[in-house]
C-alpha positions in Angstrom: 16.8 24.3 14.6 13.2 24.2 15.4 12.4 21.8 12.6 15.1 19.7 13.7 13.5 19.3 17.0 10.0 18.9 16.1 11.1 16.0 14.1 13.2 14.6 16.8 10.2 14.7 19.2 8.0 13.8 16.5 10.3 10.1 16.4 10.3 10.3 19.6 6.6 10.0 20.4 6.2 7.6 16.9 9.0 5.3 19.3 7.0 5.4 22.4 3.4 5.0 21.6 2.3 5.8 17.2 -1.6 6.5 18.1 -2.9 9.8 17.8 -5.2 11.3 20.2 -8.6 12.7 17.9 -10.5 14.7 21.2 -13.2 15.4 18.3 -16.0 17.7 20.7 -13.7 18.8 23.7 -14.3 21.8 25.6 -11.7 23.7 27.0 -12.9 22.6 30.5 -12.3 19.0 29.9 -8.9 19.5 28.5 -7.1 19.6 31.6 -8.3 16.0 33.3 -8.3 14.6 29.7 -5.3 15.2 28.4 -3.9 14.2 31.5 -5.3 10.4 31.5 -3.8 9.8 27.9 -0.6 11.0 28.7 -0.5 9.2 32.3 -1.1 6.1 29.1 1.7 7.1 27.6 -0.2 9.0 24.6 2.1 11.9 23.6 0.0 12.9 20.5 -2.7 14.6 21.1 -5.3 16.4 18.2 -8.3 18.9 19.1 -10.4 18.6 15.7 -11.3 22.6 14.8 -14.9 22.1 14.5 -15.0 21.1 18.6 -15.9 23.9 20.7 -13.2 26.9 21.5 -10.7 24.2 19.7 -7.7 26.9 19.9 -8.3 27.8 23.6 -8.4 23.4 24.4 -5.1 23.0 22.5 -3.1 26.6 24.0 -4.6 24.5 27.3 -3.2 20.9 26.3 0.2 22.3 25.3 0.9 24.7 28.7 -0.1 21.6 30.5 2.0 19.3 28.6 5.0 20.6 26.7 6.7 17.2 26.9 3.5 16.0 24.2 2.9 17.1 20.9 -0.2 19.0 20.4 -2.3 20.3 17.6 -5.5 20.0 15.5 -7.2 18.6 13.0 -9.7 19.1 10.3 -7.4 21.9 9.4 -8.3 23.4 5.9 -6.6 26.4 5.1 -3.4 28.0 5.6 -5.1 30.6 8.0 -6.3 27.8 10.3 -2.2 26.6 10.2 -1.6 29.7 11.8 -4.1 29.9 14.0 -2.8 26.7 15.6 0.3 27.3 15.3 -0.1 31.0 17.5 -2.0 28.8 19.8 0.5 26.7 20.6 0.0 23.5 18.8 2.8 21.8 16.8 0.8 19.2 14.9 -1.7 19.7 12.2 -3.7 17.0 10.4 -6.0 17.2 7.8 -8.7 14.8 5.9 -7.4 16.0 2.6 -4.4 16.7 1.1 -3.8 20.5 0.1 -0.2 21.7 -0.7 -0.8 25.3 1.0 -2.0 23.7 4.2 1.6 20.9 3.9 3.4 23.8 3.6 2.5 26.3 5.6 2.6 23.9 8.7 6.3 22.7 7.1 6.9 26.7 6.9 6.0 26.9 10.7 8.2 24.0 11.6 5.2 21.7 12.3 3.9 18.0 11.6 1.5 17.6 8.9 -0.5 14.9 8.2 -3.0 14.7 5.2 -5.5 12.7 5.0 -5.0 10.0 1.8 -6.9 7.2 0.2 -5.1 7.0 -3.0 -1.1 6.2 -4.0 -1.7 9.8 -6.7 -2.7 11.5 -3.3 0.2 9.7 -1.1 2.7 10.7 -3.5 1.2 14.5 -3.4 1.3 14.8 -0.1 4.9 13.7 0.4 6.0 16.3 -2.2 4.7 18.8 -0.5 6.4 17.6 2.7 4.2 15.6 4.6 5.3 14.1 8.0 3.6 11.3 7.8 0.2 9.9 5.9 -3.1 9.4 7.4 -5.0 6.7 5.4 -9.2 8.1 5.8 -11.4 6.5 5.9 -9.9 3.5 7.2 -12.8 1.7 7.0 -13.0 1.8 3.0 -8.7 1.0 3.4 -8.4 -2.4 4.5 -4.9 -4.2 5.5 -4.9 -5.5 2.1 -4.9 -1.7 0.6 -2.3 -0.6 3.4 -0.1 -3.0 2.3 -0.5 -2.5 -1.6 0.5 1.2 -0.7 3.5 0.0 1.4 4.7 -2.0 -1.4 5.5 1.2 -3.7 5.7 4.0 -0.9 8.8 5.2 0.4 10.3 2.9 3.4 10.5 5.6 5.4 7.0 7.2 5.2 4.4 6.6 8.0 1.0 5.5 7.4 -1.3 5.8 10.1 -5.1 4.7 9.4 -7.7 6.6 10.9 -11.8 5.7 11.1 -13.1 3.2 12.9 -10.3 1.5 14.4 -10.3 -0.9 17.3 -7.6 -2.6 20.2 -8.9 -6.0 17.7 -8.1 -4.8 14.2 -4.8 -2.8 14.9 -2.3 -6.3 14.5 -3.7 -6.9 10.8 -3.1 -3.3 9.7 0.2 -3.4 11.7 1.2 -6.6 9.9 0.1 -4.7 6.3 2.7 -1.7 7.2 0.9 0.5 9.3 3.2 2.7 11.6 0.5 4.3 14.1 -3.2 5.2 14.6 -5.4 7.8 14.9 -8.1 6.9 17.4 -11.4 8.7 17.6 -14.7 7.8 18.9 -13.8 4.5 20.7 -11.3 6.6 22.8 -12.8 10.0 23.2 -16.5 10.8 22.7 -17.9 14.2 24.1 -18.8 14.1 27.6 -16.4 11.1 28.8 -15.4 11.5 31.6 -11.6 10.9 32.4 -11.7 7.6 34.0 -13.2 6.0 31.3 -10.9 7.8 28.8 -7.8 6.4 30.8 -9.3 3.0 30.6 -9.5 3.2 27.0 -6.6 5.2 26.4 -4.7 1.9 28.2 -6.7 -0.6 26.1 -5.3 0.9 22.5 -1.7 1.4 24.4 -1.9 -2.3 25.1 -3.5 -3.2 21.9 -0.7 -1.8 20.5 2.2 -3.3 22.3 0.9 -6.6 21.6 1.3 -6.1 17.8 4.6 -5.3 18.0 7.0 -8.5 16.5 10.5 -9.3 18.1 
């Protein structure tokens, strides 16, 4: 049952808005007014990297303060650190590699997992193991051209959201290669931002993406 609804919320915020949060450096102080600008945007997936500051006590913070969002970490490496974030609260784990224990132990948990890929032998390892979706790193070595070589022989139904480097001017080409979503790091979220300016780029991505989207 709680797989079932994981997935359905996990569609749910892939409907509303694909782009994932990456709050690489937050402290647990900044969590509150933070999270709160991105999902004023509409941003319902949000990702404290473990190697920022007290990462466990800003994501048990993100996901009290919003249970309507689906929160987790990322740079997750081991099973251990699965369960870590998954006693923390967080639903969402994303790596920058693909390792079968980590897939499964968050799949075991009834979470998301998202490994990082480069490679259609790592895509197709990932999926086995029960990846939610895919997230293409370093995006900027996986041009639109590569995103949609991998769409061509991936299944229809599998998500590939690039991360690295993107920006509101080069989401439409990857978009229009096959990507399903974003991560978004540094040009959303660097440490010390204040909210404000996280809201205003938090919109600018939100409306980035909306004006890729093809009737």
């Amino acid at each position: 049952m709680m797989d079932a609804m994981l997935a359905q919320a996990g569609r749910e915020a892939l409907a509303r808005l694909p782009l994932v949060a990456i709050l690489r450096g937050i402290t647990p102080p900044e969590a509150g007014a933070v999270g709160d600008a991105l999902v004023d945007a509409g941003w319902r997936l949000l990702e404290v990297p473990l190697n920022s500051p007290d990462p466990l006590q800003s994501i048990a913070a993100l996901a009290r303060r919003h249970p309507n969002a689906i929160v987790g970490a990322g740079t997750v490496r081991t099973p251990d650190e699965v369960r870590a974030v998954h006693a923390a609260g967080g639903r969402l784990v994303v790596s920058p590699h693909v390792d079968a224990r980590v897939v499964q132990a968050a799949t075991q948990l009834g979470m998301a997992a998202v490994p990082g890929v480069m490679t259609p032998t790592e895509a197709f390892a990932a999926l086995d193991a029960g990846a939610s979706a895919l997230k293409l790193f370093p995006a900027e070595m996986i041009p639109p051209g590569a995103v949609k070589a991998l769409r061509a022989v991936l299944p229809a139904d599998a998500v590939l959201m690039p991360v690295g480097g993107i920006a509101p001017g080069t989401m439409a080409a990857y978009r229009d290669a096959g990507a399903g979503g974003f991560g978004i790091g540094s040009a959303l979220y660097k440490p010390g931002m204040d909210a404000q300016a996280v809201a205003a780029a938090a919109q600018a991505f939100a409306a980035a993406w909306s004006g890729t989207i093809r009737a």
